[in-house]
C-alpha positions as CSV (number, residue, x, y, z in Angstrom):
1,X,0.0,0.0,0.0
2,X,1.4,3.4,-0.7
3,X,2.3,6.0,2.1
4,X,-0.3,8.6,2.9
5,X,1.3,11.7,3.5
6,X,0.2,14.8,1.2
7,X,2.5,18.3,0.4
8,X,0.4,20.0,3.3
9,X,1.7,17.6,6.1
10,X,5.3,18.0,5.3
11,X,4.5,21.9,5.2
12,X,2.8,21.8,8.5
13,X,5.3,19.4,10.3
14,X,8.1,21.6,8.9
15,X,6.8,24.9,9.8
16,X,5.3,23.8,13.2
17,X,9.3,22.3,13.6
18,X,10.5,25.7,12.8
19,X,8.3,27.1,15.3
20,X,7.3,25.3,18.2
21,X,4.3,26.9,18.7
22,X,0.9,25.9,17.0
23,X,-0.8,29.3,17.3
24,X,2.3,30.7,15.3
25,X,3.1,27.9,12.7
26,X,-0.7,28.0,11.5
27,X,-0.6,32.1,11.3
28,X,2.4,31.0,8.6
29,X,0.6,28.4,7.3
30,X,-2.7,30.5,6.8
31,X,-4.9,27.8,8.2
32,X,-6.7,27.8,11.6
33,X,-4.6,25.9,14.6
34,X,-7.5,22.9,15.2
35,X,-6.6,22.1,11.2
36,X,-2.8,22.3,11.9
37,X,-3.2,20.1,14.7
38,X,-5.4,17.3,12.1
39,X,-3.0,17.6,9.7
40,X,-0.2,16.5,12.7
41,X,-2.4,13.8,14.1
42,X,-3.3,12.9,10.8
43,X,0.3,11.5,9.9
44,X,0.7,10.3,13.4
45,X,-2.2,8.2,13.3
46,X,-1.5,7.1,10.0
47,X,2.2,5.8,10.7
48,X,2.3,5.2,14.5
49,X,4.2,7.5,16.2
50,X,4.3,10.9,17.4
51,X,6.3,14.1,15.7
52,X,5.7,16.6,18.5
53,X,5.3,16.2,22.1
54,X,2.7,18.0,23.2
55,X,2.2,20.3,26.3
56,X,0.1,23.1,27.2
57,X,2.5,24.8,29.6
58,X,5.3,24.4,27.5
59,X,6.5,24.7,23.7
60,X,5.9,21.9,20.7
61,X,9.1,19.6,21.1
62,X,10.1,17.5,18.3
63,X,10.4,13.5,19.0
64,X,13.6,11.9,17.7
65,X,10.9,10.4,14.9
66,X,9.7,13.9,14.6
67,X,13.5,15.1,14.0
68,X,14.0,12.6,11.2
69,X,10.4,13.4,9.4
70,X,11.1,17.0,9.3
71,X,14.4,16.9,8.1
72,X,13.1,14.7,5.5
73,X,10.1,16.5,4.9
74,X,12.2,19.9,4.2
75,X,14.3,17.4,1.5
76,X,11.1,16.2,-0.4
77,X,9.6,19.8,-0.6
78,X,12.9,21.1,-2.3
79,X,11.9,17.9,-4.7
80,X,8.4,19.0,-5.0
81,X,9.7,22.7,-6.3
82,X,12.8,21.6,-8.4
83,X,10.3,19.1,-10.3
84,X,7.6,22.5,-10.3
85,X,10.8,24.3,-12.0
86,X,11.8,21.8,-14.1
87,X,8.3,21.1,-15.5
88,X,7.6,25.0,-16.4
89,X,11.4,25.0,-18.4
90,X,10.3,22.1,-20.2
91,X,6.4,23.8,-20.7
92,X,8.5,27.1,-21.6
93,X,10.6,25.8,-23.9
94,X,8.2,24.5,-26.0
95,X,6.1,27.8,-26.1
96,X,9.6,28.8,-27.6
97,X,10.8,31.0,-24.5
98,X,14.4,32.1,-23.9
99,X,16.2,31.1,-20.6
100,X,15.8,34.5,-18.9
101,X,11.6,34.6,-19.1
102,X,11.3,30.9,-18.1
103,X,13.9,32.3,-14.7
104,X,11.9,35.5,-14.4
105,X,8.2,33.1,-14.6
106,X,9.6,31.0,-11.2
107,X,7.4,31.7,-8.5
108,X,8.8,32.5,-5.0
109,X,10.1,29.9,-2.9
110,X,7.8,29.4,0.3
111,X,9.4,29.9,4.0
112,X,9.6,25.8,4.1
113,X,11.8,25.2,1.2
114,X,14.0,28.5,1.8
115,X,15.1,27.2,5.5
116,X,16.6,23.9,4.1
């Protein structure tokens, strides 16, 4: 069976990693904090173990499992946007565009990817 994990968990794991804070990782993420929170559970439920620990009185911590997702997670979203950039050169250079539009098209890198 394939893994279940979509784009937006390794963007919420990532930035709630960067953070430690729900309130302030889902503010980044524009989404409320009980979605950020489903979107945690979500791939804890799914693969059995626990990213954050989780205390009202104190910060987010990352588990050891949590510290290898994350820095795995930042990897595969720098995958996700080279194969975005490498799909629009390809798409460009068929619509006959020069290097210098298809570099000037690129969208902006999101906090995520930029902190790898």
């Amino acid at each position: 069976m394939p893994i279940q994990v979509e784009i937006s968990h390794l963007y919420a794991a990532v930035i709630l990693a960067e953070e430690l804070n729900f309130t302030r990782a889902a503010q980044r993420l524009q989404i409320s904090q009980p979605r950020l929170s489903q979107l945690i559970m979500e791939v804890e439920k799914e693969h059995g173990f626990k990213l954050f620990v989780r205390d009202r009185k104190s910060p987010a911590r990352l588990t050891e499992a949590g510290r290898a997702f994350v820095q795995e997670a930042r990897n595969s979203l720098v995958h996700v946007d080279r194969a975005i950039h490498l799909a629009r050169v390809a798409h460009h250079q068929c619509q006959g565009l020069v290097p210098d539009e298809i570099h000037q098209s690129r969208p902006e890198r999101s906090d995520a990817r930029q902190n790898t």
